[in-house]
DRENDO-1510 file (C-alpha; in Angstrom, 1 decimal, always signed):
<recs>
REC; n; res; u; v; w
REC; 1; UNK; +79.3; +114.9; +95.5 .
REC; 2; UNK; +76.4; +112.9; +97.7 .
REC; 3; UNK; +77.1; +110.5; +100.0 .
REC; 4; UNK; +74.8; +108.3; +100.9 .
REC; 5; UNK; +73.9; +104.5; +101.5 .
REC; 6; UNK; +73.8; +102.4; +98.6 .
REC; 7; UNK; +69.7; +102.1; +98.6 .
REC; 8; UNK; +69.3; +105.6; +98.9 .
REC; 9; UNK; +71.8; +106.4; +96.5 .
REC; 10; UNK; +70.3; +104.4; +94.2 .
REC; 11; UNK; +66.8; +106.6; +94.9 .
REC; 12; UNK; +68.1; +109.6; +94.1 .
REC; 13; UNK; +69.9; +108.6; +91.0 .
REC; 14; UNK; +66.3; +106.9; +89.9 .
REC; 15; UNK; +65.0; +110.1; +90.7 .
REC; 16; UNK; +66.9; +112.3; +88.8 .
REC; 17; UNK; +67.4; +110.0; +86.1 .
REC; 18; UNK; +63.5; +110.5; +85.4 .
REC; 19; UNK; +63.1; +114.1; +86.5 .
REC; 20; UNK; +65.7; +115.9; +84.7 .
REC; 21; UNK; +65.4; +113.2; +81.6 .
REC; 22; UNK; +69.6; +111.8; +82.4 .
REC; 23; UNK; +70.7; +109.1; +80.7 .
REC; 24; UNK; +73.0; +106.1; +82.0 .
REC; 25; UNK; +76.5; +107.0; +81.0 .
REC; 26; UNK; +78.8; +104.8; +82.8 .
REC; 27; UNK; +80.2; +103.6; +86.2 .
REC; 28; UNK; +83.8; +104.0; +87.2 .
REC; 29; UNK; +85.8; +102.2; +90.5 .
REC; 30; UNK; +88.0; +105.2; +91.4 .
REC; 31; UNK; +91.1; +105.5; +94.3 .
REC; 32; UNK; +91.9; +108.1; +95.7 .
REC; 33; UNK; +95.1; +109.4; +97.5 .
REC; 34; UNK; +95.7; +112.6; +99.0 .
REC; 35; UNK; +99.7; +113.5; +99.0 .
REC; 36; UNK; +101.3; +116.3; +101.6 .
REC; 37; UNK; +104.6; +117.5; +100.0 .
REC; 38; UNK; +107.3; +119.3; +102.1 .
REC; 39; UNK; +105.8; +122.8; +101.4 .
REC; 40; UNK; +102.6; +122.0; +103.3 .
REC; 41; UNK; +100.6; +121.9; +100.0 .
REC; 42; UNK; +98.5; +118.9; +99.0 .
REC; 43; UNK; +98.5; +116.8; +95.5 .
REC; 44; UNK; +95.0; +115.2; +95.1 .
REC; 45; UNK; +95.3; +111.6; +92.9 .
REC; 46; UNK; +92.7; +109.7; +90.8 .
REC; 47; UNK; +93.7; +106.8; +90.7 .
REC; 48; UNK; +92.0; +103.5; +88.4 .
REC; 49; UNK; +92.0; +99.8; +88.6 .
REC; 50; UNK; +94.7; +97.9; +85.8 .
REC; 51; UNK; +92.0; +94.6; +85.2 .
REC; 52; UNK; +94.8; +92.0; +84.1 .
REC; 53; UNK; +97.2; +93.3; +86.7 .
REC; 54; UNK; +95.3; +93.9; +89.8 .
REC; 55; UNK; +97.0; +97.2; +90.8 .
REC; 56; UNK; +96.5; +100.7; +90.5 .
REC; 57; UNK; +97.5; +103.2; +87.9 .
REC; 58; UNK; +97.4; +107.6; +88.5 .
REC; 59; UNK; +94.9; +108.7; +86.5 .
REC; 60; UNK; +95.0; +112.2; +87.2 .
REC; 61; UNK; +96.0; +114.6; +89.9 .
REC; 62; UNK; +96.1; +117.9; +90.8 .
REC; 63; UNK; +97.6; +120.5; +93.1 .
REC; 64; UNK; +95.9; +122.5; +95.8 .
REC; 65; UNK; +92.6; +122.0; +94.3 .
REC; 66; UNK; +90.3; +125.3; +95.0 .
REC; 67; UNK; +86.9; +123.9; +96.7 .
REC; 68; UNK; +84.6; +127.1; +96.5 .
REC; 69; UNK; +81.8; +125.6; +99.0 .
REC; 70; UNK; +81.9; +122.4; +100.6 .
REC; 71; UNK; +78.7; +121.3; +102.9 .
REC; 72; UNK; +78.4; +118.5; +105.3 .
REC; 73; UNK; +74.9; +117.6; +106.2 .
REC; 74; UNK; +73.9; +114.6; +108.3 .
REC; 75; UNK; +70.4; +113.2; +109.4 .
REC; 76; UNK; +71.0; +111.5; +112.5 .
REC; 77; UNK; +67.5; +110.1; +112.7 .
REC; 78; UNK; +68.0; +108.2; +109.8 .
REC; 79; UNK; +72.3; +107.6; +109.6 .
REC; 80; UNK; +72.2; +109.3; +107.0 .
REC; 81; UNK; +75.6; +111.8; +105.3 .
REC; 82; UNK; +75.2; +114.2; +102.7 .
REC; 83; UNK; +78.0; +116.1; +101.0 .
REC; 84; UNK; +77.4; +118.9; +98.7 .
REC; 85; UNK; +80.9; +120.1; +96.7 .
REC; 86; UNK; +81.1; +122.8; +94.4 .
REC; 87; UNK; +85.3; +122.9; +93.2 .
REC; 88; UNK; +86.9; +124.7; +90.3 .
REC; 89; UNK; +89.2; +122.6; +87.4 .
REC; 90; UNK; +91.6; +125.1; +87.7 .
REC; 91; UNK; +95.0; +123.4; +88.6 .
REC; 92; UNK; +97.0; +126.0; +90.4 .
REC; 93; UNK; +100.4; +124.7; +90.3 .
REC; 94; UNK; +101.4; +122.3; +87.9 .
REC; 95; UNK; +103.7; +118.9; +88.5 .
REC; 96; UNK; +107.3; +118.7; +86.9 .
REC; 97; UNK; +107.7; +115.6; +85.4 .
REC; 98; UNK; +110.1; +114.0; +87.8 .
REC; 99; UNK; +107.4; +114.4; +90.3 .
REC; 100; UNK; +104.6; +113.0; +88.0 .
REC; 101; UNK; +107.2; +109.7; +87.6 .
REC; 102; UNK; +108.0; +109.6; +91.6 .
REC; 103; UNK; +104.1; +109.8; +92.2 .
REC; 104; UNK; +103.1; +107.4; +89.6 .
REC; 105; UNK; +105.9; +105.2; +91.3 .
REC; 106; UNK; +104.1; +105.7; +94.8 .
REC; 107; UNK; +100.8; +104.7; +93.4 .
REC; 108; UNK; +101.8; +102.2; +92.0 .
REC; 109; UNK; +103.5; +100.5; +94.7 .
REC; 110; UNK; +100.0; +100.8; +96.7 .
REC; 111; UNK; +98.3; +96.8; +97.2 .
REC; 112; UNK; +94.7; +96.3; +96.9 .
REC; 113; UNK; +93.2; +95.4; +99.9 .
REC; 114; UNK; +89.3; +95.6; +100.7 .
REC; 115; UNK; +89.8; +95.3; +104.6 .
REC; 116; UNK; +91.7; +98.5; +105.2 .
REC; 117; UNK; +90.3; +101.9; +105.0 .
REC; 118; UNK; +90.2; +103.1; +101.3 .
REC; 119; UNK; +91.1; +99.5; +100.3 .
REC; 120; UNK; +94.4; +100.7; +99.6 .
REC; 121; UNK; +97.9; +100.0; +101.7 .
REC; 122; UNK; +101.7; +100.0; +101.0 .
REC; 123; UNK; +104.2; +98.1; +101.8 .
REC; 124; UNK; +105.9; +99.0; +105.0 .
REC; 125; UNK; +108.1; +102.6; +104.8 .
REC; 126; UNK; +107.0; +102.8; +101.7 .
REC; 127; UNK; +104.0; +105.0; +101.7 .
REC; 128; UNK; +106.4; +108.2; +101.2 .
REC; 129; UNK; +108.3; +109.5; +98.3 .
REC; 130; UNK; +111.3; +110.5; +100.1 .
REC; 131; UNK; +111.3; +113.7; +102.1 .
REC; 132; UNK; +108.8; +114.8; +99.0 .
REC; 133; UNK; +105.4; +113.2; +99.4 .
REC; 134; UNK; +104.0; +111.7; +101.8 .
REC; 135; UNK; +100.3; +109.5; +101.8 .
REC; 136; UNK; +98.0; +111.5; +104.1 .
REC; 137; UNK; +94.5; +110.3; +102.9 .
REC; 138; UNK; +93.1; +107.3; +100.9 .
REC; 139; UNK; +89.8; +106.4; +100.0 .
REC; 140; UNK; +87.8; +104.2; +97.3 .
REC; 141; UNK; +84.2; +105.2; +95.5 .
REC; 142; UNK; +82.1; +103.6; +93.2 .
REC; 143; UNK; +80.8; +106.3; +91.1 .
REC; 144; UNK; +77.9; +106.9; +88.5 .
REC; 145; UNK; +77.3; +109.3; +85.8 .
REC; 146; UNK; +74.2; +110.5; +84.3 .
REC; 147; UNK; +73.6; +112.9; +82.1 .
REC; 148; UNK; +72.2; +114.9; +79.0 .
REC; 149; UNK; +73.1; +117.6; +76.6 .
REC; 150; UNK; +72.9; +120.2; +79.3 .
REC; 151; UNK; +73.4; +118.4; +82.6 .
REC; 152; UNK; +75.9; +116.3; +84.1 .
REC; 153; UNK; +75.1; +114.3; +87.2 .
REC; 154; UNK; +76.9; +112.0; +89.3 .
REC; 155; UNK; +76.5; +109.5; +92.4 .
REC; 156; UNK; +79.4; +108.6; +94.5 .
REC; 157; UNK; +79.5; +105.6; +97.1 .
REC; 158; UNK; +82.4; +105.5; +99.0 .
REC; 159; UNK; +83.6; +103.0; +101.4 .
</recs>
């Protein structure tokens, strides 16, 4: 995942896009919430915009994800952050589906707002799950994919 400013974002996507010979795919507006449970272990939640509705829907999640290498870069000169990830799909424990419902439930009681941090907030006491879950993170992206028959590339903007 890079993070950079939108212009430079842009640069490098225009860059690779013509190097590696990518082609526009598509461009998603993604949420997402990081949940602590009770057993200290984390439930990571993609989360997507309902158009008609104006609230947010779980689009996937996943327990204790394994992040092999994870690399913070920053060029001070130039306010600039990059973050390189490299993460496995493996899903190490998998959700019962009374925890899916009660975590859909969460999310979906989330409100839209662009002035708080990840543009996400809940109504007060309600940003738990009972002893269960519990919000610990939140953020929003704006993310683009490229790619080819043997590449797959994408650009991530968050705010």
């Amino acid at each position: 995942m890079f993070l950079f400013h939108i212009s430079h974002m842009e640069y490098i996507g225009n860059l690779a896009v013509e190097k590696l010979g990518l082609e526009y795919v598509e461009e998603k507006e993604l949420y997402y919430v990081k949940l602590s449970d009770n057993l200290h272990s984390t439930a990571a939640c993609k989360c997507t915009v309902i158009k008609d509705q104006g609230k947010i829907q779980l689009h996937k999640s996943e327990v204790n994800q394994v992040r092999n290498m994870v690399a913070d870069m920053s060029c001070l000169g130039k306010s600039l952050d990059l973050r390189l990830m490299l993460h496995t799909k493996k899903i190490i424990t998998a959700l019962s589906d009374e925890e899916i419902n009660g975590i859909n439930n969460l999310i979906g009681s989330a409100i839209l707002d662009s002035e708080v941090k990840g543009w996400l907030r809940w109504p007060f006491g309600e940003d738990s799950l009972g002893s269960q879950y519990a919000v610990i993170d939140v953020w929003h992206t704006t993310a683009k994919s490229y790619g080819n028959s043997s590449i797959r590339f994408k650009l991530r903007h968050p705010d």
